[in-house]
C-alpha positions as CSV (number, residue, x, y, z in Angstrom):
1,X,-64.0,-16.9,-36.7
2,X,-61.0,-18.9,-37.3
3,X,-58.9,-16.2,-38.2
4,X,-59.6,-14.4,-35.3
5,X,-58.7,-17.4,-32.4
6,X,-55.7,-17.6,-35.1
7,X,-54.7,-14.0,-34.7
8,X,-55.7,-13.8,-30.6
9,X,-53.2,-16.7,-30.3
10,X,-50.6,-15.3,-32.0
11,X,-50.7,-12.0,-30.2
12,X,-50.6,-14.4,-26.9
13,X,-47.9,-15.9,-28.0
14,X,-45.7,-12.9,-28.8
15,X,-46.7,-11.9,-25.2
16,X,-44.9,-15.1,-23.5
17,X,-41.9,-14.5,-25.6
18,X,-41.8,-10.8,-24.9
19,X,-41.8,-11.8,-21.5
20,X,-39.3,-14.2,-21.1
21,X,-36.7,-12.0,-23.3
22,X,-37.6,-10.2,-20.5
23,X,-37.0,-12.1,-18.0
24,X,-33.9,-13.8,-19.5
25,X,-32.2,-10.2,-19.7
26,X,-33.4,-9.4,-15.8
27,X,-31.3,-12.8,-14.9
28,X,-28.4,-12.8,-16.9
29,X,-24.8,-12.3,-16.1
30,X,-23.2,-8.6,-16.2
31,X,-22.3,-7.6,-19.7
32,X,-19.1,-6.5,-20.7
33,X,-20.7,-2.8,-20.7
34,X,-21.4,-3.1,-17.1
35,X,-18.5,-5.1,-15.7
36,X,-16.3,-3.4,-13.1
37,X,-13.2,-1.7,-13.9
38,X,-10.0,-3.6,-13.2
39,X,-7.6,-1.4,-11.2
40,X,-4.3,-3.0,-10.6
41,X,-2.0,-1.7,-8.2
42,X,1.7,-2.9,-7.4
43,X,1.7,-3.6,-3.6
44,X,-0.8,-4.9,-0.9
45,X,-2.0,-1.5,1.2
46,X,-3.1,0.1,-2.3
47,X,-5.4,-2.3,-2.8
48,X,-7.0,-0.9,0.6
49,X,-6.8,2.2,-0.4
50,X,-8.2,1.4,-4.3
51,X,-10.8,-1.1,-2.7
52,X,-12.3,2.0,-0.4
53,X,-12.5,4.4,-2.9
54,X,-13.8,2.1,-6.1
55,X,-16.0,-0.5,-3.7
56,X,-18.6,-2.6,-5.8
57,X,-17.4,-1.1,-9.0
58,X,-13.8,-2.3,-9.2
59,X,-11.7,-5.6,-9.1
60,X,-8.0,-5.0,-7.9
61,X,-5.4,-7.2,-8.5
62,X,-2.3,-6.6,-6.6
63,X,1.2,-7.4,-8.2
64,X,3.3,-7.9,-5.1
65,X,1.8,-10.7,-3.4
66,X,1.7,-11.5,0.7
67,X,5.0,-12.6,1.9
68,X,7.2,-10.9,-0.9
69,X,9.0,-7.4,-1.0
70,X,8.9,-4.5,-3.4
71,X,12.5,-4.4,-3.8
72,X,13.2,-7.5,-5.1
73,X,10.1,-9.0,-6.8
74,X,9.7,-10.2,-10.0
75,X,6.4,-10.4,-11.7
76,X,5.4,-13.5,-13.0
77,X,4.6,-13.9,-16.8
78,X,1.1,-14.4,-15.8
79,X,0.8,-11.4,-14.2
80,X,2.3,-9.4,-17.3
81,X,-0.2,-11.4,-19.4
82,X,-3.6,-10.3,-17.2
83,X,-2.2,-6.7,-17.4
84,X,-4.3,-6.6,-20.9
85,X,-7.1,-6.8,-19.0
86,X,-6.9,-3.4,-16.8
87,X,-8.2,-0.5,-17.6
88,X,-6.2,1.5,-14.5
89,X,-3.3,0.7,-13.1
90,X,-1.8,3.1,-10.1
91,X,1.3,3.1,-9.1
92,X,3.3,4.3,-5.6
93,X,5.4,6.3,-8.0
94,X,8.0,6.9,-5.2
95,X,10.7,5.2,-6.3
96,X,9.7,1.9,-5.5
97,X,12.2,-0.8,-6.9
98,X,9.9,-3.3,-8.2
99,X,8.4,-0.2,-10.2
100,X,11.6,1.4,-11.4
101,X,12.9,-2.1,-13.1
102,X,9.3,-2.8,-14.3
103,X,7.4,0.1,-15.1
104,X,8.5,-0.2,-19.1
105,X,7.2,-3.9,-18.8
106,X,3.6,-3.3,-17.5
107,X,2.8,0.1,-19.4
108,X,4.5,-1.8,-22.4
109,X,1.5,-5.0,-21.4
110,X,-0.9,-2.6,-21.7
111,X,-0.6,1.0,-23.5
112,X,-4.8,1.3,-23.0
113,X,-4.3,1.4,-19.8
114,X,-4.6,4.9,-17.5
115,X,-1.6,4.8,-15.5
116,X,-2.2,6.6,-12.0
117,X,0.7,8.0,-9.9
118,X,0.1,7.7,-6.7
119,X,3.2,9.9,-5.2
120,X,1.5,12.8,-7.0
121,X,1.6,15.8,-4.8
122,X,4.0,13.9,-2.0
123,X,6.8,16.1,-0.9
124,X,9.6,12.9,-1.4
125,X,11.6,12.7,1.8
126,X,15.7,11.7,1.2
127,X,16.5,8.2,2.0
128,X,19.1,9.5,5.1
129,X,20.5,6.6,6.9
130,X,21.5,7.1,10.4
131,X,25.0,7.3,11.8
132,X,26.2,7.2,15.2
133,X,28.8,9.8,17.0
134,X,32.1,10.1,15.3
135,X,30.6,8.7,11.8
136,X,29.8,12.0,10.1
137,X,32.5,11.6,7.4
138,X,31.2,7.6,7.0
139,X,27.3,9.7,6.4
140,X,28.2,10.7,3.9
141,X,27.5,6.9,1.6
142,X,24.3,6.9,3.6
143,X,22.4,9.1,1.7
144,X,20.8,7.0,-1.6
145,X,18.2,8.6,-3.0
146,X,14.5,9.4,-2.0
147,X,12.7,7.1,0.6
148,X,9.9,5.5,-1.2
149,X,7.8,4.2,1.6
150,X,5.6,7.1,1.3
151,X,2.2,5.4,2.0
152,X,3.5,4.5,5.8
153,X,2.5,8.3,6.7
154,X,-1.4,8.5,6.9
155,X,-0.7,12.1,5.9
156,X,0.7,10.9,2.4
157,X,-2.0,8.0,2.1
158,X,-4.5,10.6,1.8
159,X,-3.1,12.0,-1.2
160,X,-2.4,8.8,-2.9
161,X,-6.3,7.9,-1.9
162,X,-7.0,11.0,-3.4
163,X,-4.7,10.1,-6.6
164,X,-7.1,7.1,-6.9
165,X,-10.0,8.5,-7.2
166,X,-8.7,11.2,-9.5
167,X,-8.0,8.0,-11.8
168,X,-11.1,6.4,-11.5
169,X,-13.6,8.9,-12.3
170,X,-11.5,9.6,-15.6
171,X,-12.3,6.2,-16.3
172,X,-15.9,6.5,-15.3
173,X,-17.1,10.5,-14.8
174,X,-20.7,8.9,-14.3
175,X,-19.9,7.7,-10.9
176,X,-18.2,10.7,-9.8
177,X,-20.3,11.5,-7.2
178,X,-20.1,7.6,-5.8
179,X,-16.2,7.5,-5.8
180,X,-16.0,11.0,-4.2
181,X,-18.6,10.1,-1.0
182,X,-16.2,7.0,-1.0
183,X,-13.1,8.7,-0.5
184,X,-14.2,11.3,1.6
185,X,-15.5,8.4,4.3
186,X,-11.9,7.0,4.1
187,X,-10.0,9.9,4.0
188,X,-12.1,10.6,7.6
189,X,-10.8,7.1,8.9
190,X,-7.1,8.0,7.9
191,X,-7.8,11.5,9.8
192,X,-9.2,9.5,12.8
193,X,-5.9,7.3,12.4
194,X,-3.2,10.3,12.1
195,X,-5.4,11.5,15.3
196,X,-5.0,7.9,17.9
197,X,-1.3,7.7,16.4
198,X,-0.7,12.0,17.9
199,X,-2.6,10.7,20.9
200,X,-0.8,7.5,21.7
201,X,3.1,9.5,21.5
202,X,2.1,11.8,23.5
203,X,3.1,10.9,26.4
204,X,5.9,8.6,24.9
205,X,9.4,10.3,26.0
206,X,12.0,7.8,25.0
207,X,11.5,8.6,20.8
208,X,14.0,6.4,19.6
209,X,13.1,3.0,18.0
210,X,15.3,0.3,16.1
211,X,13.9,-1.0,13.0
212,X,16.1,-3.8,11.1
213,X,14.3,-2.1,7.4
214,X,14.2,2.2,7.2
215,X,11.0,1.8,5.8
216,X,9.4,4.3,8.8
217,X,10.8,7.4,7.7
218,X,7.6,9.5,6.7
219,X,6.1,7.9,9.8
220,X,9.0,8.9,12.3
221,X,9.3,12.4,10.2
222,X,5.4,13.2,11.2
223,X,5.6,11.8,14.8
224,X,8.6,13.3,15.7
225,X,10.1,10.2,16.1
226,X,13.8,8.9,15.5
227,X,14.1,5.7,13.1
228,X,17.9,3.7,13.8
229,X,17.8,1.4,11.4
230,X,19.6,-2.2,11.4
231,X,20.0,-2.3,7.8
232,X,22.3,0.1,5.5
233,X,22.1,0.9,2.0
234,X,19.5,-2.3,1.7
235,X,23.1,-4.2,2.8
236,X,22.9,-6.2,6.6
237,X,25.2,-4.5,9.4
238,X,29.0,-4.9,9.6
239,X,30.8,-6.3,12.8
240,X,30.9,-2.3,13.3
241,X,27.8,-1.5,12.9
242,X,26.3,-4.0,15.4
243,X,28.4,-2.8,17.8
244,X,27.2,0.9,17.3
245,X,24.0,-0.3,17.3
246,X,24.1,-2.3,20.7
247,X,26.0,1.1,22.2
248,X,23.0,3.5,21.1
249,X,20.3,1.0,22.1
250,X,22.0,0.8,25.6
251,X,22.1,4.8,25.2
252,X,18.5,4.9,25.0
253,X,17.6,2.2,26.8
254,X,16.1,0.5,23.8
255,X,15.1,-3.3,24.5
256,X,13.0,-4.1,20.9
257,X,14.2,-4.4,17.5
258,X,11.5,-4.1,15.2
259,X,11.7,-6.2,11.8
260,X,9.2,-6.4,8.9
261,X,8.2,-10.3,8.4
262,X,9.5,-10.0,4.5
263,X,12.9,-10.1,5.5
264,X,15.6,-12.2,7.2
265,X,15.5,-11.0,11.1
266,X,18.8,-13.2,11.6
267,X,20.7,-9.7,12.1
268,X,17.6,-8.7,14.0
269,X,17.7,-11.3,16.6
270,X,21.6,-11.0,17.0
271,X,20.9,-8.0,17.8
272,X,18.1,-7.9,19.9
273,X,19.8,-10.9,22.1
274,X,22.9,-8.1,22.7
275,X,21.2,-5.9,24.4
276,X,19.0,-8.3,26.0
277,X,15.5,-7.9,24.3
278,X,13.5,-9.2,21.6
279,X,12.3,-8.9,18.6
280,X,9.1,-7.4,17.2
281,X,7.6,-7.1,14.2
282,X,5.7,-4.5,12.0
283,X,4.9,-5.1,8.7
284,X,4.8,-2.3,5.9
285,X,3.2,-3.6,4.0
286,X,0.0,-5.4,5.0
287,X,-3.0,-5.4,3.2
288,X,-5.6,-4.0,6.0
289,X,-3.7,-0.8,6.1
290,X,-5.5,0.5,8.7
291,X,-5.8,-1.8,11.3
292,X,-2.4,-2.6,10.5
293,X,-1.1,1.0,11.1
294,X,-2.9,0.3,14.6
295,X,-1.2,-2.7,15.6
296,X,2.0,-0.9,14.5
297,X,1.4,1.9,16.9
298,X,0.5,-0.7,19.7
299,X,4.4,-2.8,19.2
300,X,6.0,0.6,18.5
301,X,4.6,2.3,22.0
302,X,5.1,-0.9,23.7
303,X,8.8,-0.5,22.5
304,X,9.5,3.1,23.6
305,X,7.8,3.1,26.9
């Protein structure tokens, strides 16, 4: 009879601690198994675009922060350190400065690493500066290379959206199906935004707009809009310059200089006070890509009409 109380609370005793294994594994942090993948991307509307198509299954890191510029920036040795611990890192793969001096660097960081191209599929447009009447010999040392600011057409961030999601179900064919339903919802919102931008030109007649950065290219190119930019070859306007600037912007009654908030608008404002306007800005490189595409549209048609 003892021996059988003895056995019965034995077996109730394995029972409890069955159960609380149990219930111990139900509670417990994510393992490393289950972890999201770490996706990091070199500049702020990627991580929109990597965020939409990933959602609860990837952390991005962003490697330009707010408030800096892709032509310039230098990555901290922090961030090259934490580069050991991404599995995918996409790149614009236009040309980008930041990536051409540092590209060696980060895949060097991390060789485990899939590295996605974003540009993949892009038609790269040539970086053509513009020149006024009379300048066509002086054009010539305006032309440097392909324009890499190829995610400021919706047209092109569909492709690099696509690009991601190519990238990510390499890393994770499982979840094919969830990163596919995610990228076709954004690609619809990039549709609905390549639709309101067609809609808000339309009646815009005056298709000429001064930008101090020619970072609107691919935009201008699918709008069938003119960019005149303020700066040349990345260099700030001459004496000369400034002059044919505040001529052409007199030509076509142009009364807003639009400037990106990474850069020095001094030139901006010198010129913008010349032809008596102002200045406005639209920034390339926001994080909210889409609503910032919007407000773009908003200063830009406010700056034709």
């Amino acid at each position: 009879m003892k021996r059988y109380w003895f056995n019965k609370l034995i077996s109730v005793a394995l029972v409890l601690v069955v159960a609380l294994a149990v219930f111990a594994i139900s509670c417990a942090p994510k393992t490393e198994a289950t972890e999201e993948i770490r996706v990091v991307v070199s500049i702020l509307p990627q991580a929109e675009f990597a965020e939409s198509v990933g959602g609860d299954k990837v952390v991005v890191t962003v490697m330009v922060p707010p408030g800096y510029e892709p032509h310039t920036y230098t990555p901290t040795p922090s961030q090259l350190a934490a580069l050991k611990q991404a599995d995918m890192y996409a790149k614009v793969g236009s040309g980008v400065e930041f990536e051409l001096a540092w590209m060696d660097n980060i895949i060097e960081a991390n060789k485990n690493m899939l590295v996605v191209d974003c540009s993949k599929g892009i038609e790269l447009a040539e970086m053509v500066e513009h020149h006024h009447e009379g300048e066509e010999q002086e054009a010539e040392h305006h032309h440097h290379g392909k324009d890499p600011h190829i995610w400021l057409s919706p047209k092109n961030a569909k492709i690099m959206v696509e690009n991601i999601c190519d990238g990510l179900i390499q890393i994770d064919p499982e979840n094919k199906e969830y990163y596919t339903q995610n990228t076709d919802k954004y690609l619809a919102k990039l549709d609905k935004l390549d639709e309101d931008i067609k809609s808000s030109l339309a009646g815009i007649t005056n298709r000429s707009f001064i930008v101090f950065h020619p970072a609107w290219g691919y935009f201008a190119r699918d709008y069938d809009l003119e960019q005149i930019p303020v700066q040349i070859e990345g260099k700030n306007p001459s004496t000369k310059d400034v002059a044919n600037l505040i001529q052409e912007a007199k030509e076509h009654n142009i009364k807003v200089v639009f400037a990106s908030p990474q850069f020095d608008v001094k030139s901006a404002r010198t010129l913008a006070n010349a032809i008596d306007g102002r200045v406005a800005f639209i920034n390339p490189l926001a994080r909210d890509y889409i609503n910032n595409m919007h407000m773009a549209l908003g200063e830009l048609v406010q700056g034709m009409e």
